[in-house]
N, C-alpha and C positions, 0 to 999 in steps of 0.2 A: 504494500500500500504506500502511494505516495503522499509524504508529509507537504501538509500547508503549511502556509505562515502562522496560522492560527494554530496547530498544532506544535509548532516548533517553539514557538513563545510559553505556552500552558508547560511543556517537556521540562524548558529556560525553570520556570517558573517554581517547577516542582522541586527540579534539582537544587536550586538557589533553597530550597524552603527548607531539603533535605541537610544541605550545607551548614546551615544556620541551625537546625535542630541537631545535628552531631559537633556540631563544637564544642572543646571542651567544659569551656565557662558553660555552658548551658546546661550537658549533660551534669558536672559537679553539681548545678541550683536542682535538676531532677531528682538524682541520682536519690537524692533519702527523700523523695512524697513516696507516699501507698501508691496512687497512680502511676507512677513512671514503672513501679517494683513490678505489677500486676499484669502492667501492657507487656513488660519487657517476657514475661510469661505468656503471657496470652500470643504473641509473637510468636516466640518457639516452638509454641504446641501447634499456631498456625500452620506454620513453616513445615513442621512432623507431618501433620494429615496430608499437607499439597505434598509431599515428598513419597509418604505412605501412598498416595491416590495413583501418582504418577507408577511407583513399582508395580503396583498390582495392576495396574493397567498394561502395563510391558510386561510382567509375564504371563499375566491370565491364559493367553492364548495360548503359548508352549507348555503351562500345565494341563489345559485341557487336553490339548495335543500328546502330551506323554501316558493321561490317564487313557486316551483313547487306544493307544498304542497297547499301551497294558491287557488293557479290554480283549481287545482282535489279538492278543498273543492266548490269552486265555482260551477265546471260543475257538481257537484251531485247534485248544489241546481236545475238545470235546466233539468238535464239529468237522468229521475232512474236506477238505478245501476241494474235492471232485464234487461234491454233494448241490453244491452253491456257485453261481454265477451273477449273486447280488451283491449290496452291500449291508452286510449284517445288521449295522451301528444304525441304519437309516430306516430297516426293514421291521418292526417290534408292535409290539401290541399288549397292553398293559392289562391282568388277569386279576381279581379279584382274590386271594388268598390267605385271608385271616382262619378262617378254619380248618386249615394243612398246620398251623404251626410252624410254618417252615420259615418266621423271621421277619414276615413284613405281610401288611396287611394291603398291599398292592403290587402285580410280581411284572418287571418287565421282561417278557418272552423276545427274544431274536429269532428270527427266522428263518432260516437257509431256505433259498430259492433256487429252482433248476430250472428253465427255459419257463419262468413263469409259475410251477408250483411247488409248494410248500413240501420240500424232502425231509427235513426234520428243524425243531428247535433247540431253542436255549437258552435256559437262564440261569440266574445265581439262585440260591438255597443257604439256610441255616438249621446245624441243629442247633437250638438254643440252650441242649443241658449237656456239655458236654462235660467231663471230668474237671474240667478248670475255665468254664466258658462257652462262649458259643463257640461253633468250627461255622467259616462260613464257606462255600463251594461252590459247586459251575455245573452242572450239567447237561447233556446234547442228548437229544432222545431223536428215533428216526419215525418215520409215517407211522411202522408197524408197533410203535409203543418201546420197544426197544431201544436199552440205554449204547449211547455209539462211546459215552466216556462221562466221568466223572475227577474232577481235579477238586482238590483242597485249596482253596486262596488265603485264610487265613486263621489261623488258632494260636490258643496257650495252654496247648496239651503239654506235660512231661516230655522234654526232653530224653530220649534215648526208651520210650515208652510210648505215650501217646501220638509221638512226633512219627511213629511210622504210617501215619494214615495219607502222608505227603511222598509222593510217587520218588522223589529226590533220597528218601530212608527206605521206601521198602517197595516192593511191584501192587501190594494188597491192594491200593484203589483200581487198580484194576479189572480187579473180580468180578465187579459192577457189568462187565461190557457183557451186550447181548443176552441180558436178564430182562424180563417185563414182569408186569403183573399178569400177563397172560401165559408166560412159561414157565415161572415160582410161583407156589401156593403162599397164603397168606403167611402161614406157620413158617415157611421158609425165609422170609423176609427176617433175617434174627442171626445171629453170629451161631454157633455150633454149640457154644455152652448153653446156647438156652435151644436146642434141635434147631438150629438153622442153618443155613447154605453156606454164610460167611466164617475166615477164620478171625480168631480174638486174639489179641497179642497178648504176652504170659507177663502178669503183670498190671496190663491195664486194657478191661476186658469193657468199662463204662465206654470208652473212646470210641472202638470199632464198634459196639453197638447201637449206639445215639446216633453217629454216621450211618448203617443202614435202616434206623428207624427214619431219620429224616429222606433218604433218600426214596425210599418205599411213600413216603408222604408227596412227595414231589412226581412220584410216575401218576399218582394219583391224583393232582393236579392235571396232569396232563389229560389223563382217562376221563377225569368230567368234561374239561375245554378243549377236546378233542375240536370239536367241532369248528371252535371258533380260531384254535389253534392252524388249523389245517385250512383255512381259506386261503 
């Protein structure tokens, strides 16, 4: 923008004003009122939020961009990338879920797309009692109800104990693949100490169990929202 004369004099004007309120005889006659003490605060904390406003404004965008990155590295572990020719992050549909237990009472579903239909979804899950907290997890389910993969995103399970329910300690989340509710019976859905399908780790048998009770809750989500799932 090109300065006037009328701007260029106000500019004059201010600096001169600036001039004469930072000199030091002045600043000394301020320096002990309450008002000078209070501005000179009020200043700083200004100056903090414009500085604060400005950071968060420059990285917003690369943090969302890293969370999303996070995201789509997750749904690959569940979803295979032949399955889909969409974009997952774009493609979702938000499922009603408070009476699964599985952590929230609204579930966003991603959806893998193949020339236009719905080959399987995904989404995140919690069991909420697990030995030391919630475990919260990911899983890709295909047309036929069948699980394609199950990953662990985050827990405070035991160390060298509960920590094997994370693919990086042990193969166990595995065991999950190509299980439905239509190929295990109910009573199957249960680790082996209590007659069920899964194994339990020696030691910490709450961990793996609360992980297949959640997860049994979540195919089960899918089984009522089939319908709305699968458009």
């Amino acid at each position: 923008m090109k300065l006037t004369p009328a701007h260029r004099e106000k500019i004059a004007a201010l600096l001169a004003y600036l001039n004469r309120w930072l000199a030091p005889d002045n600043l000394a006659t301020l320096r002990p009122k309450l008002a000078f003490q209070t501005g000179i605060l009020a200043g700083f904390s200004l100056i903090a939020s414009v500085l604060l406003g400005v950071t968060n404004c420059t990285t917003q965008d690369s943090i969302q961009q890293r969370l999303d990155e996070d995201l789509k590295s997750s749904l690959a572990e569940v979803v295979p990338a032949n399955l889909y020719d969409n974009d997952l992050l774009q493609d979702t549909v938000n499922i009603p879920s408070a009476k699964y237990n599985i952590g929230s009472v609204q579930t966003l579903v991603y959806k893998a797309k193949k020339a236009g239909e719905v080959t399987a979804v995904a989404f995140k899950f919690t069991a909420p009692d697990g030995y030391s907290g919630a475990i919260d997890m990911i899983i890709g389910i295909n047309r036929a109800g069948e699980i394609l993969g199950v990953r662990v995103l985050s827990h405070k399970e035991t160390p060298g104990l509960g920590d094997k329910i994370e693919l990086a300690k042990s193969p166990w989340i595995l065991s999950f693949n190509g299980f439905s509710l239509d190929n295990l019976s109910p009573e199957k859905w249960a680790v082996k100490k209590d007659g069920g399908q899964f194994d339990q780790f020696a030691g910490a048998t709450i961990t793996p169990r609360k992980s297949v009770q959640a997860t049994q809750r979540s195919l089960q989500l899918f089984q009522d929202e089939k319908d709305t799932l699968l458009q």
